[in-house]
C-alpha positions as CSV (number, residue, x, y, z in Angstrom):
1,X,0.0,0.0,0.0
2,X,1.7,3.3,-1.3
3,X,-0.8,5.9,1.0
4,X,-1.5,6.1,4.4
5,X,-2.1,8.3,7.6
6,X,0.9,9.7,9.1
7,X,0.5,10.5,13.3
8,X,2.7,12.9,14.3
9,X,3.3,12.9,18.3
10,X,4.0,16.3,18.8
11,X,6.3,18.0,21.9
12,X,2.5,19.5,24.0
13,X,1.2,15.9,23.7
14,X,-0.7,17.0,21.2
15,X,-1.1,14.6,18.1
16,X,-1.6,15.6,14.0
17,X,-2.7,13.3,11.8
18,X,-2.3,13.7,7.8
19,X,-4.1,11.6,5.7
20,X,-3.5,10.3,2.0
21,X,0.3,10.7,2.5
22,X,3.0,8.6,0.1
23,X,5.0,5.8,2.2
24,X,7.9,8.0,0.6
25,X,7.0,10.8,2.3
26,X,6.2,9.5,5.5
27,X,10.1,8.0,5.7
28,X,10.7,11.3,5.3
29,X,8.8,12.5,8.0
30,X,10.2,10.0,9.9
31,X,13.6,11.2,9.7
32,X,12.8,14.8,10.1
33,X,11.0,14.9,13.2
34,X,13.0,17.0,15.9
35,X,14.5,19.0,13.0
36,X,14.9,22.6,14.2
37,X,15.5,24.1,10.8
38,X,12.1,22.0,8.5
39,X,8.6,23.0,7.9
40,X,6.4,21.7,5.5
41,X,3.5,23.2,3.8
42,X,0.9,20.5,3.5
43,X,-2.7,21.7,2.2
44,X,-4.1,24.3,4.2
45,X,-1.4,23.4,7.5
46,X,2.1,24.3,8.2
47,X,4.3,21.6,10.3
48,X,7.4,22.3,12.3
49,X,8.9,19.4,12.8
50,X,11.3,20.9,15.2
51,X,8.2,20.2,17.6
52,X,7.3,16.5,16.4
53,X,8.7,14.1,18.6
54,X,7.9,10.8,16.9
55,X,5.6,9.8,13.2
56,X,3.9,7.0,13.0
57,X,2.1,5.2,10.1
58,X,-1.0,3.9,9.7
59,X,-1.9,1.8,6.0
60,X,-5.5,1.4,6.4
61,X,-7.9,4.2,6.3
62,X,-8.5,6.0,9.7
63,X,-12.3,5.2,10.6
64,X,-13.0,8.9,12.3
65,X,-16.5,7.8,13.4
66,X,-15.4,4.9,15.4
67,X,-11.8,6.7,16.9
68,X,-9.7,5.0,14.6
């Protein structure tokens, strides 16, 4: 599966989740996170990953109804 959610744990406990995201990209996430000096510009949202602590993937579709 080539797309998937990408969880981002971020430094306030606070967690981001971007859906429809390449398995490409999310490595690349994966590596960033903590990276004082990276943002990405992802739709209508900004992410500093200097304030990510961990990314995490999920291949299947998130099911927002049910929590997950």
């Amino acid at each position: 599966m080539n797309k998937g959610t990408a969880i981002l744990l971020n430094d306030d406990q606070t967690v981001t989740c971007i859906e429809d995201v390449e398995r490409s990209m999310y490595k690349e996430m994966k590596e960033l996170a903590g990276c004082t000096d990276y943002h990405i510009k992802m739709g209508d949202r900004e992410i500093c990953f200097a304030d990510v602590q961990f990314v995490f993937w999920c291949a299947n579709d998130v099911d927002w109804d049910y929590g997950y």
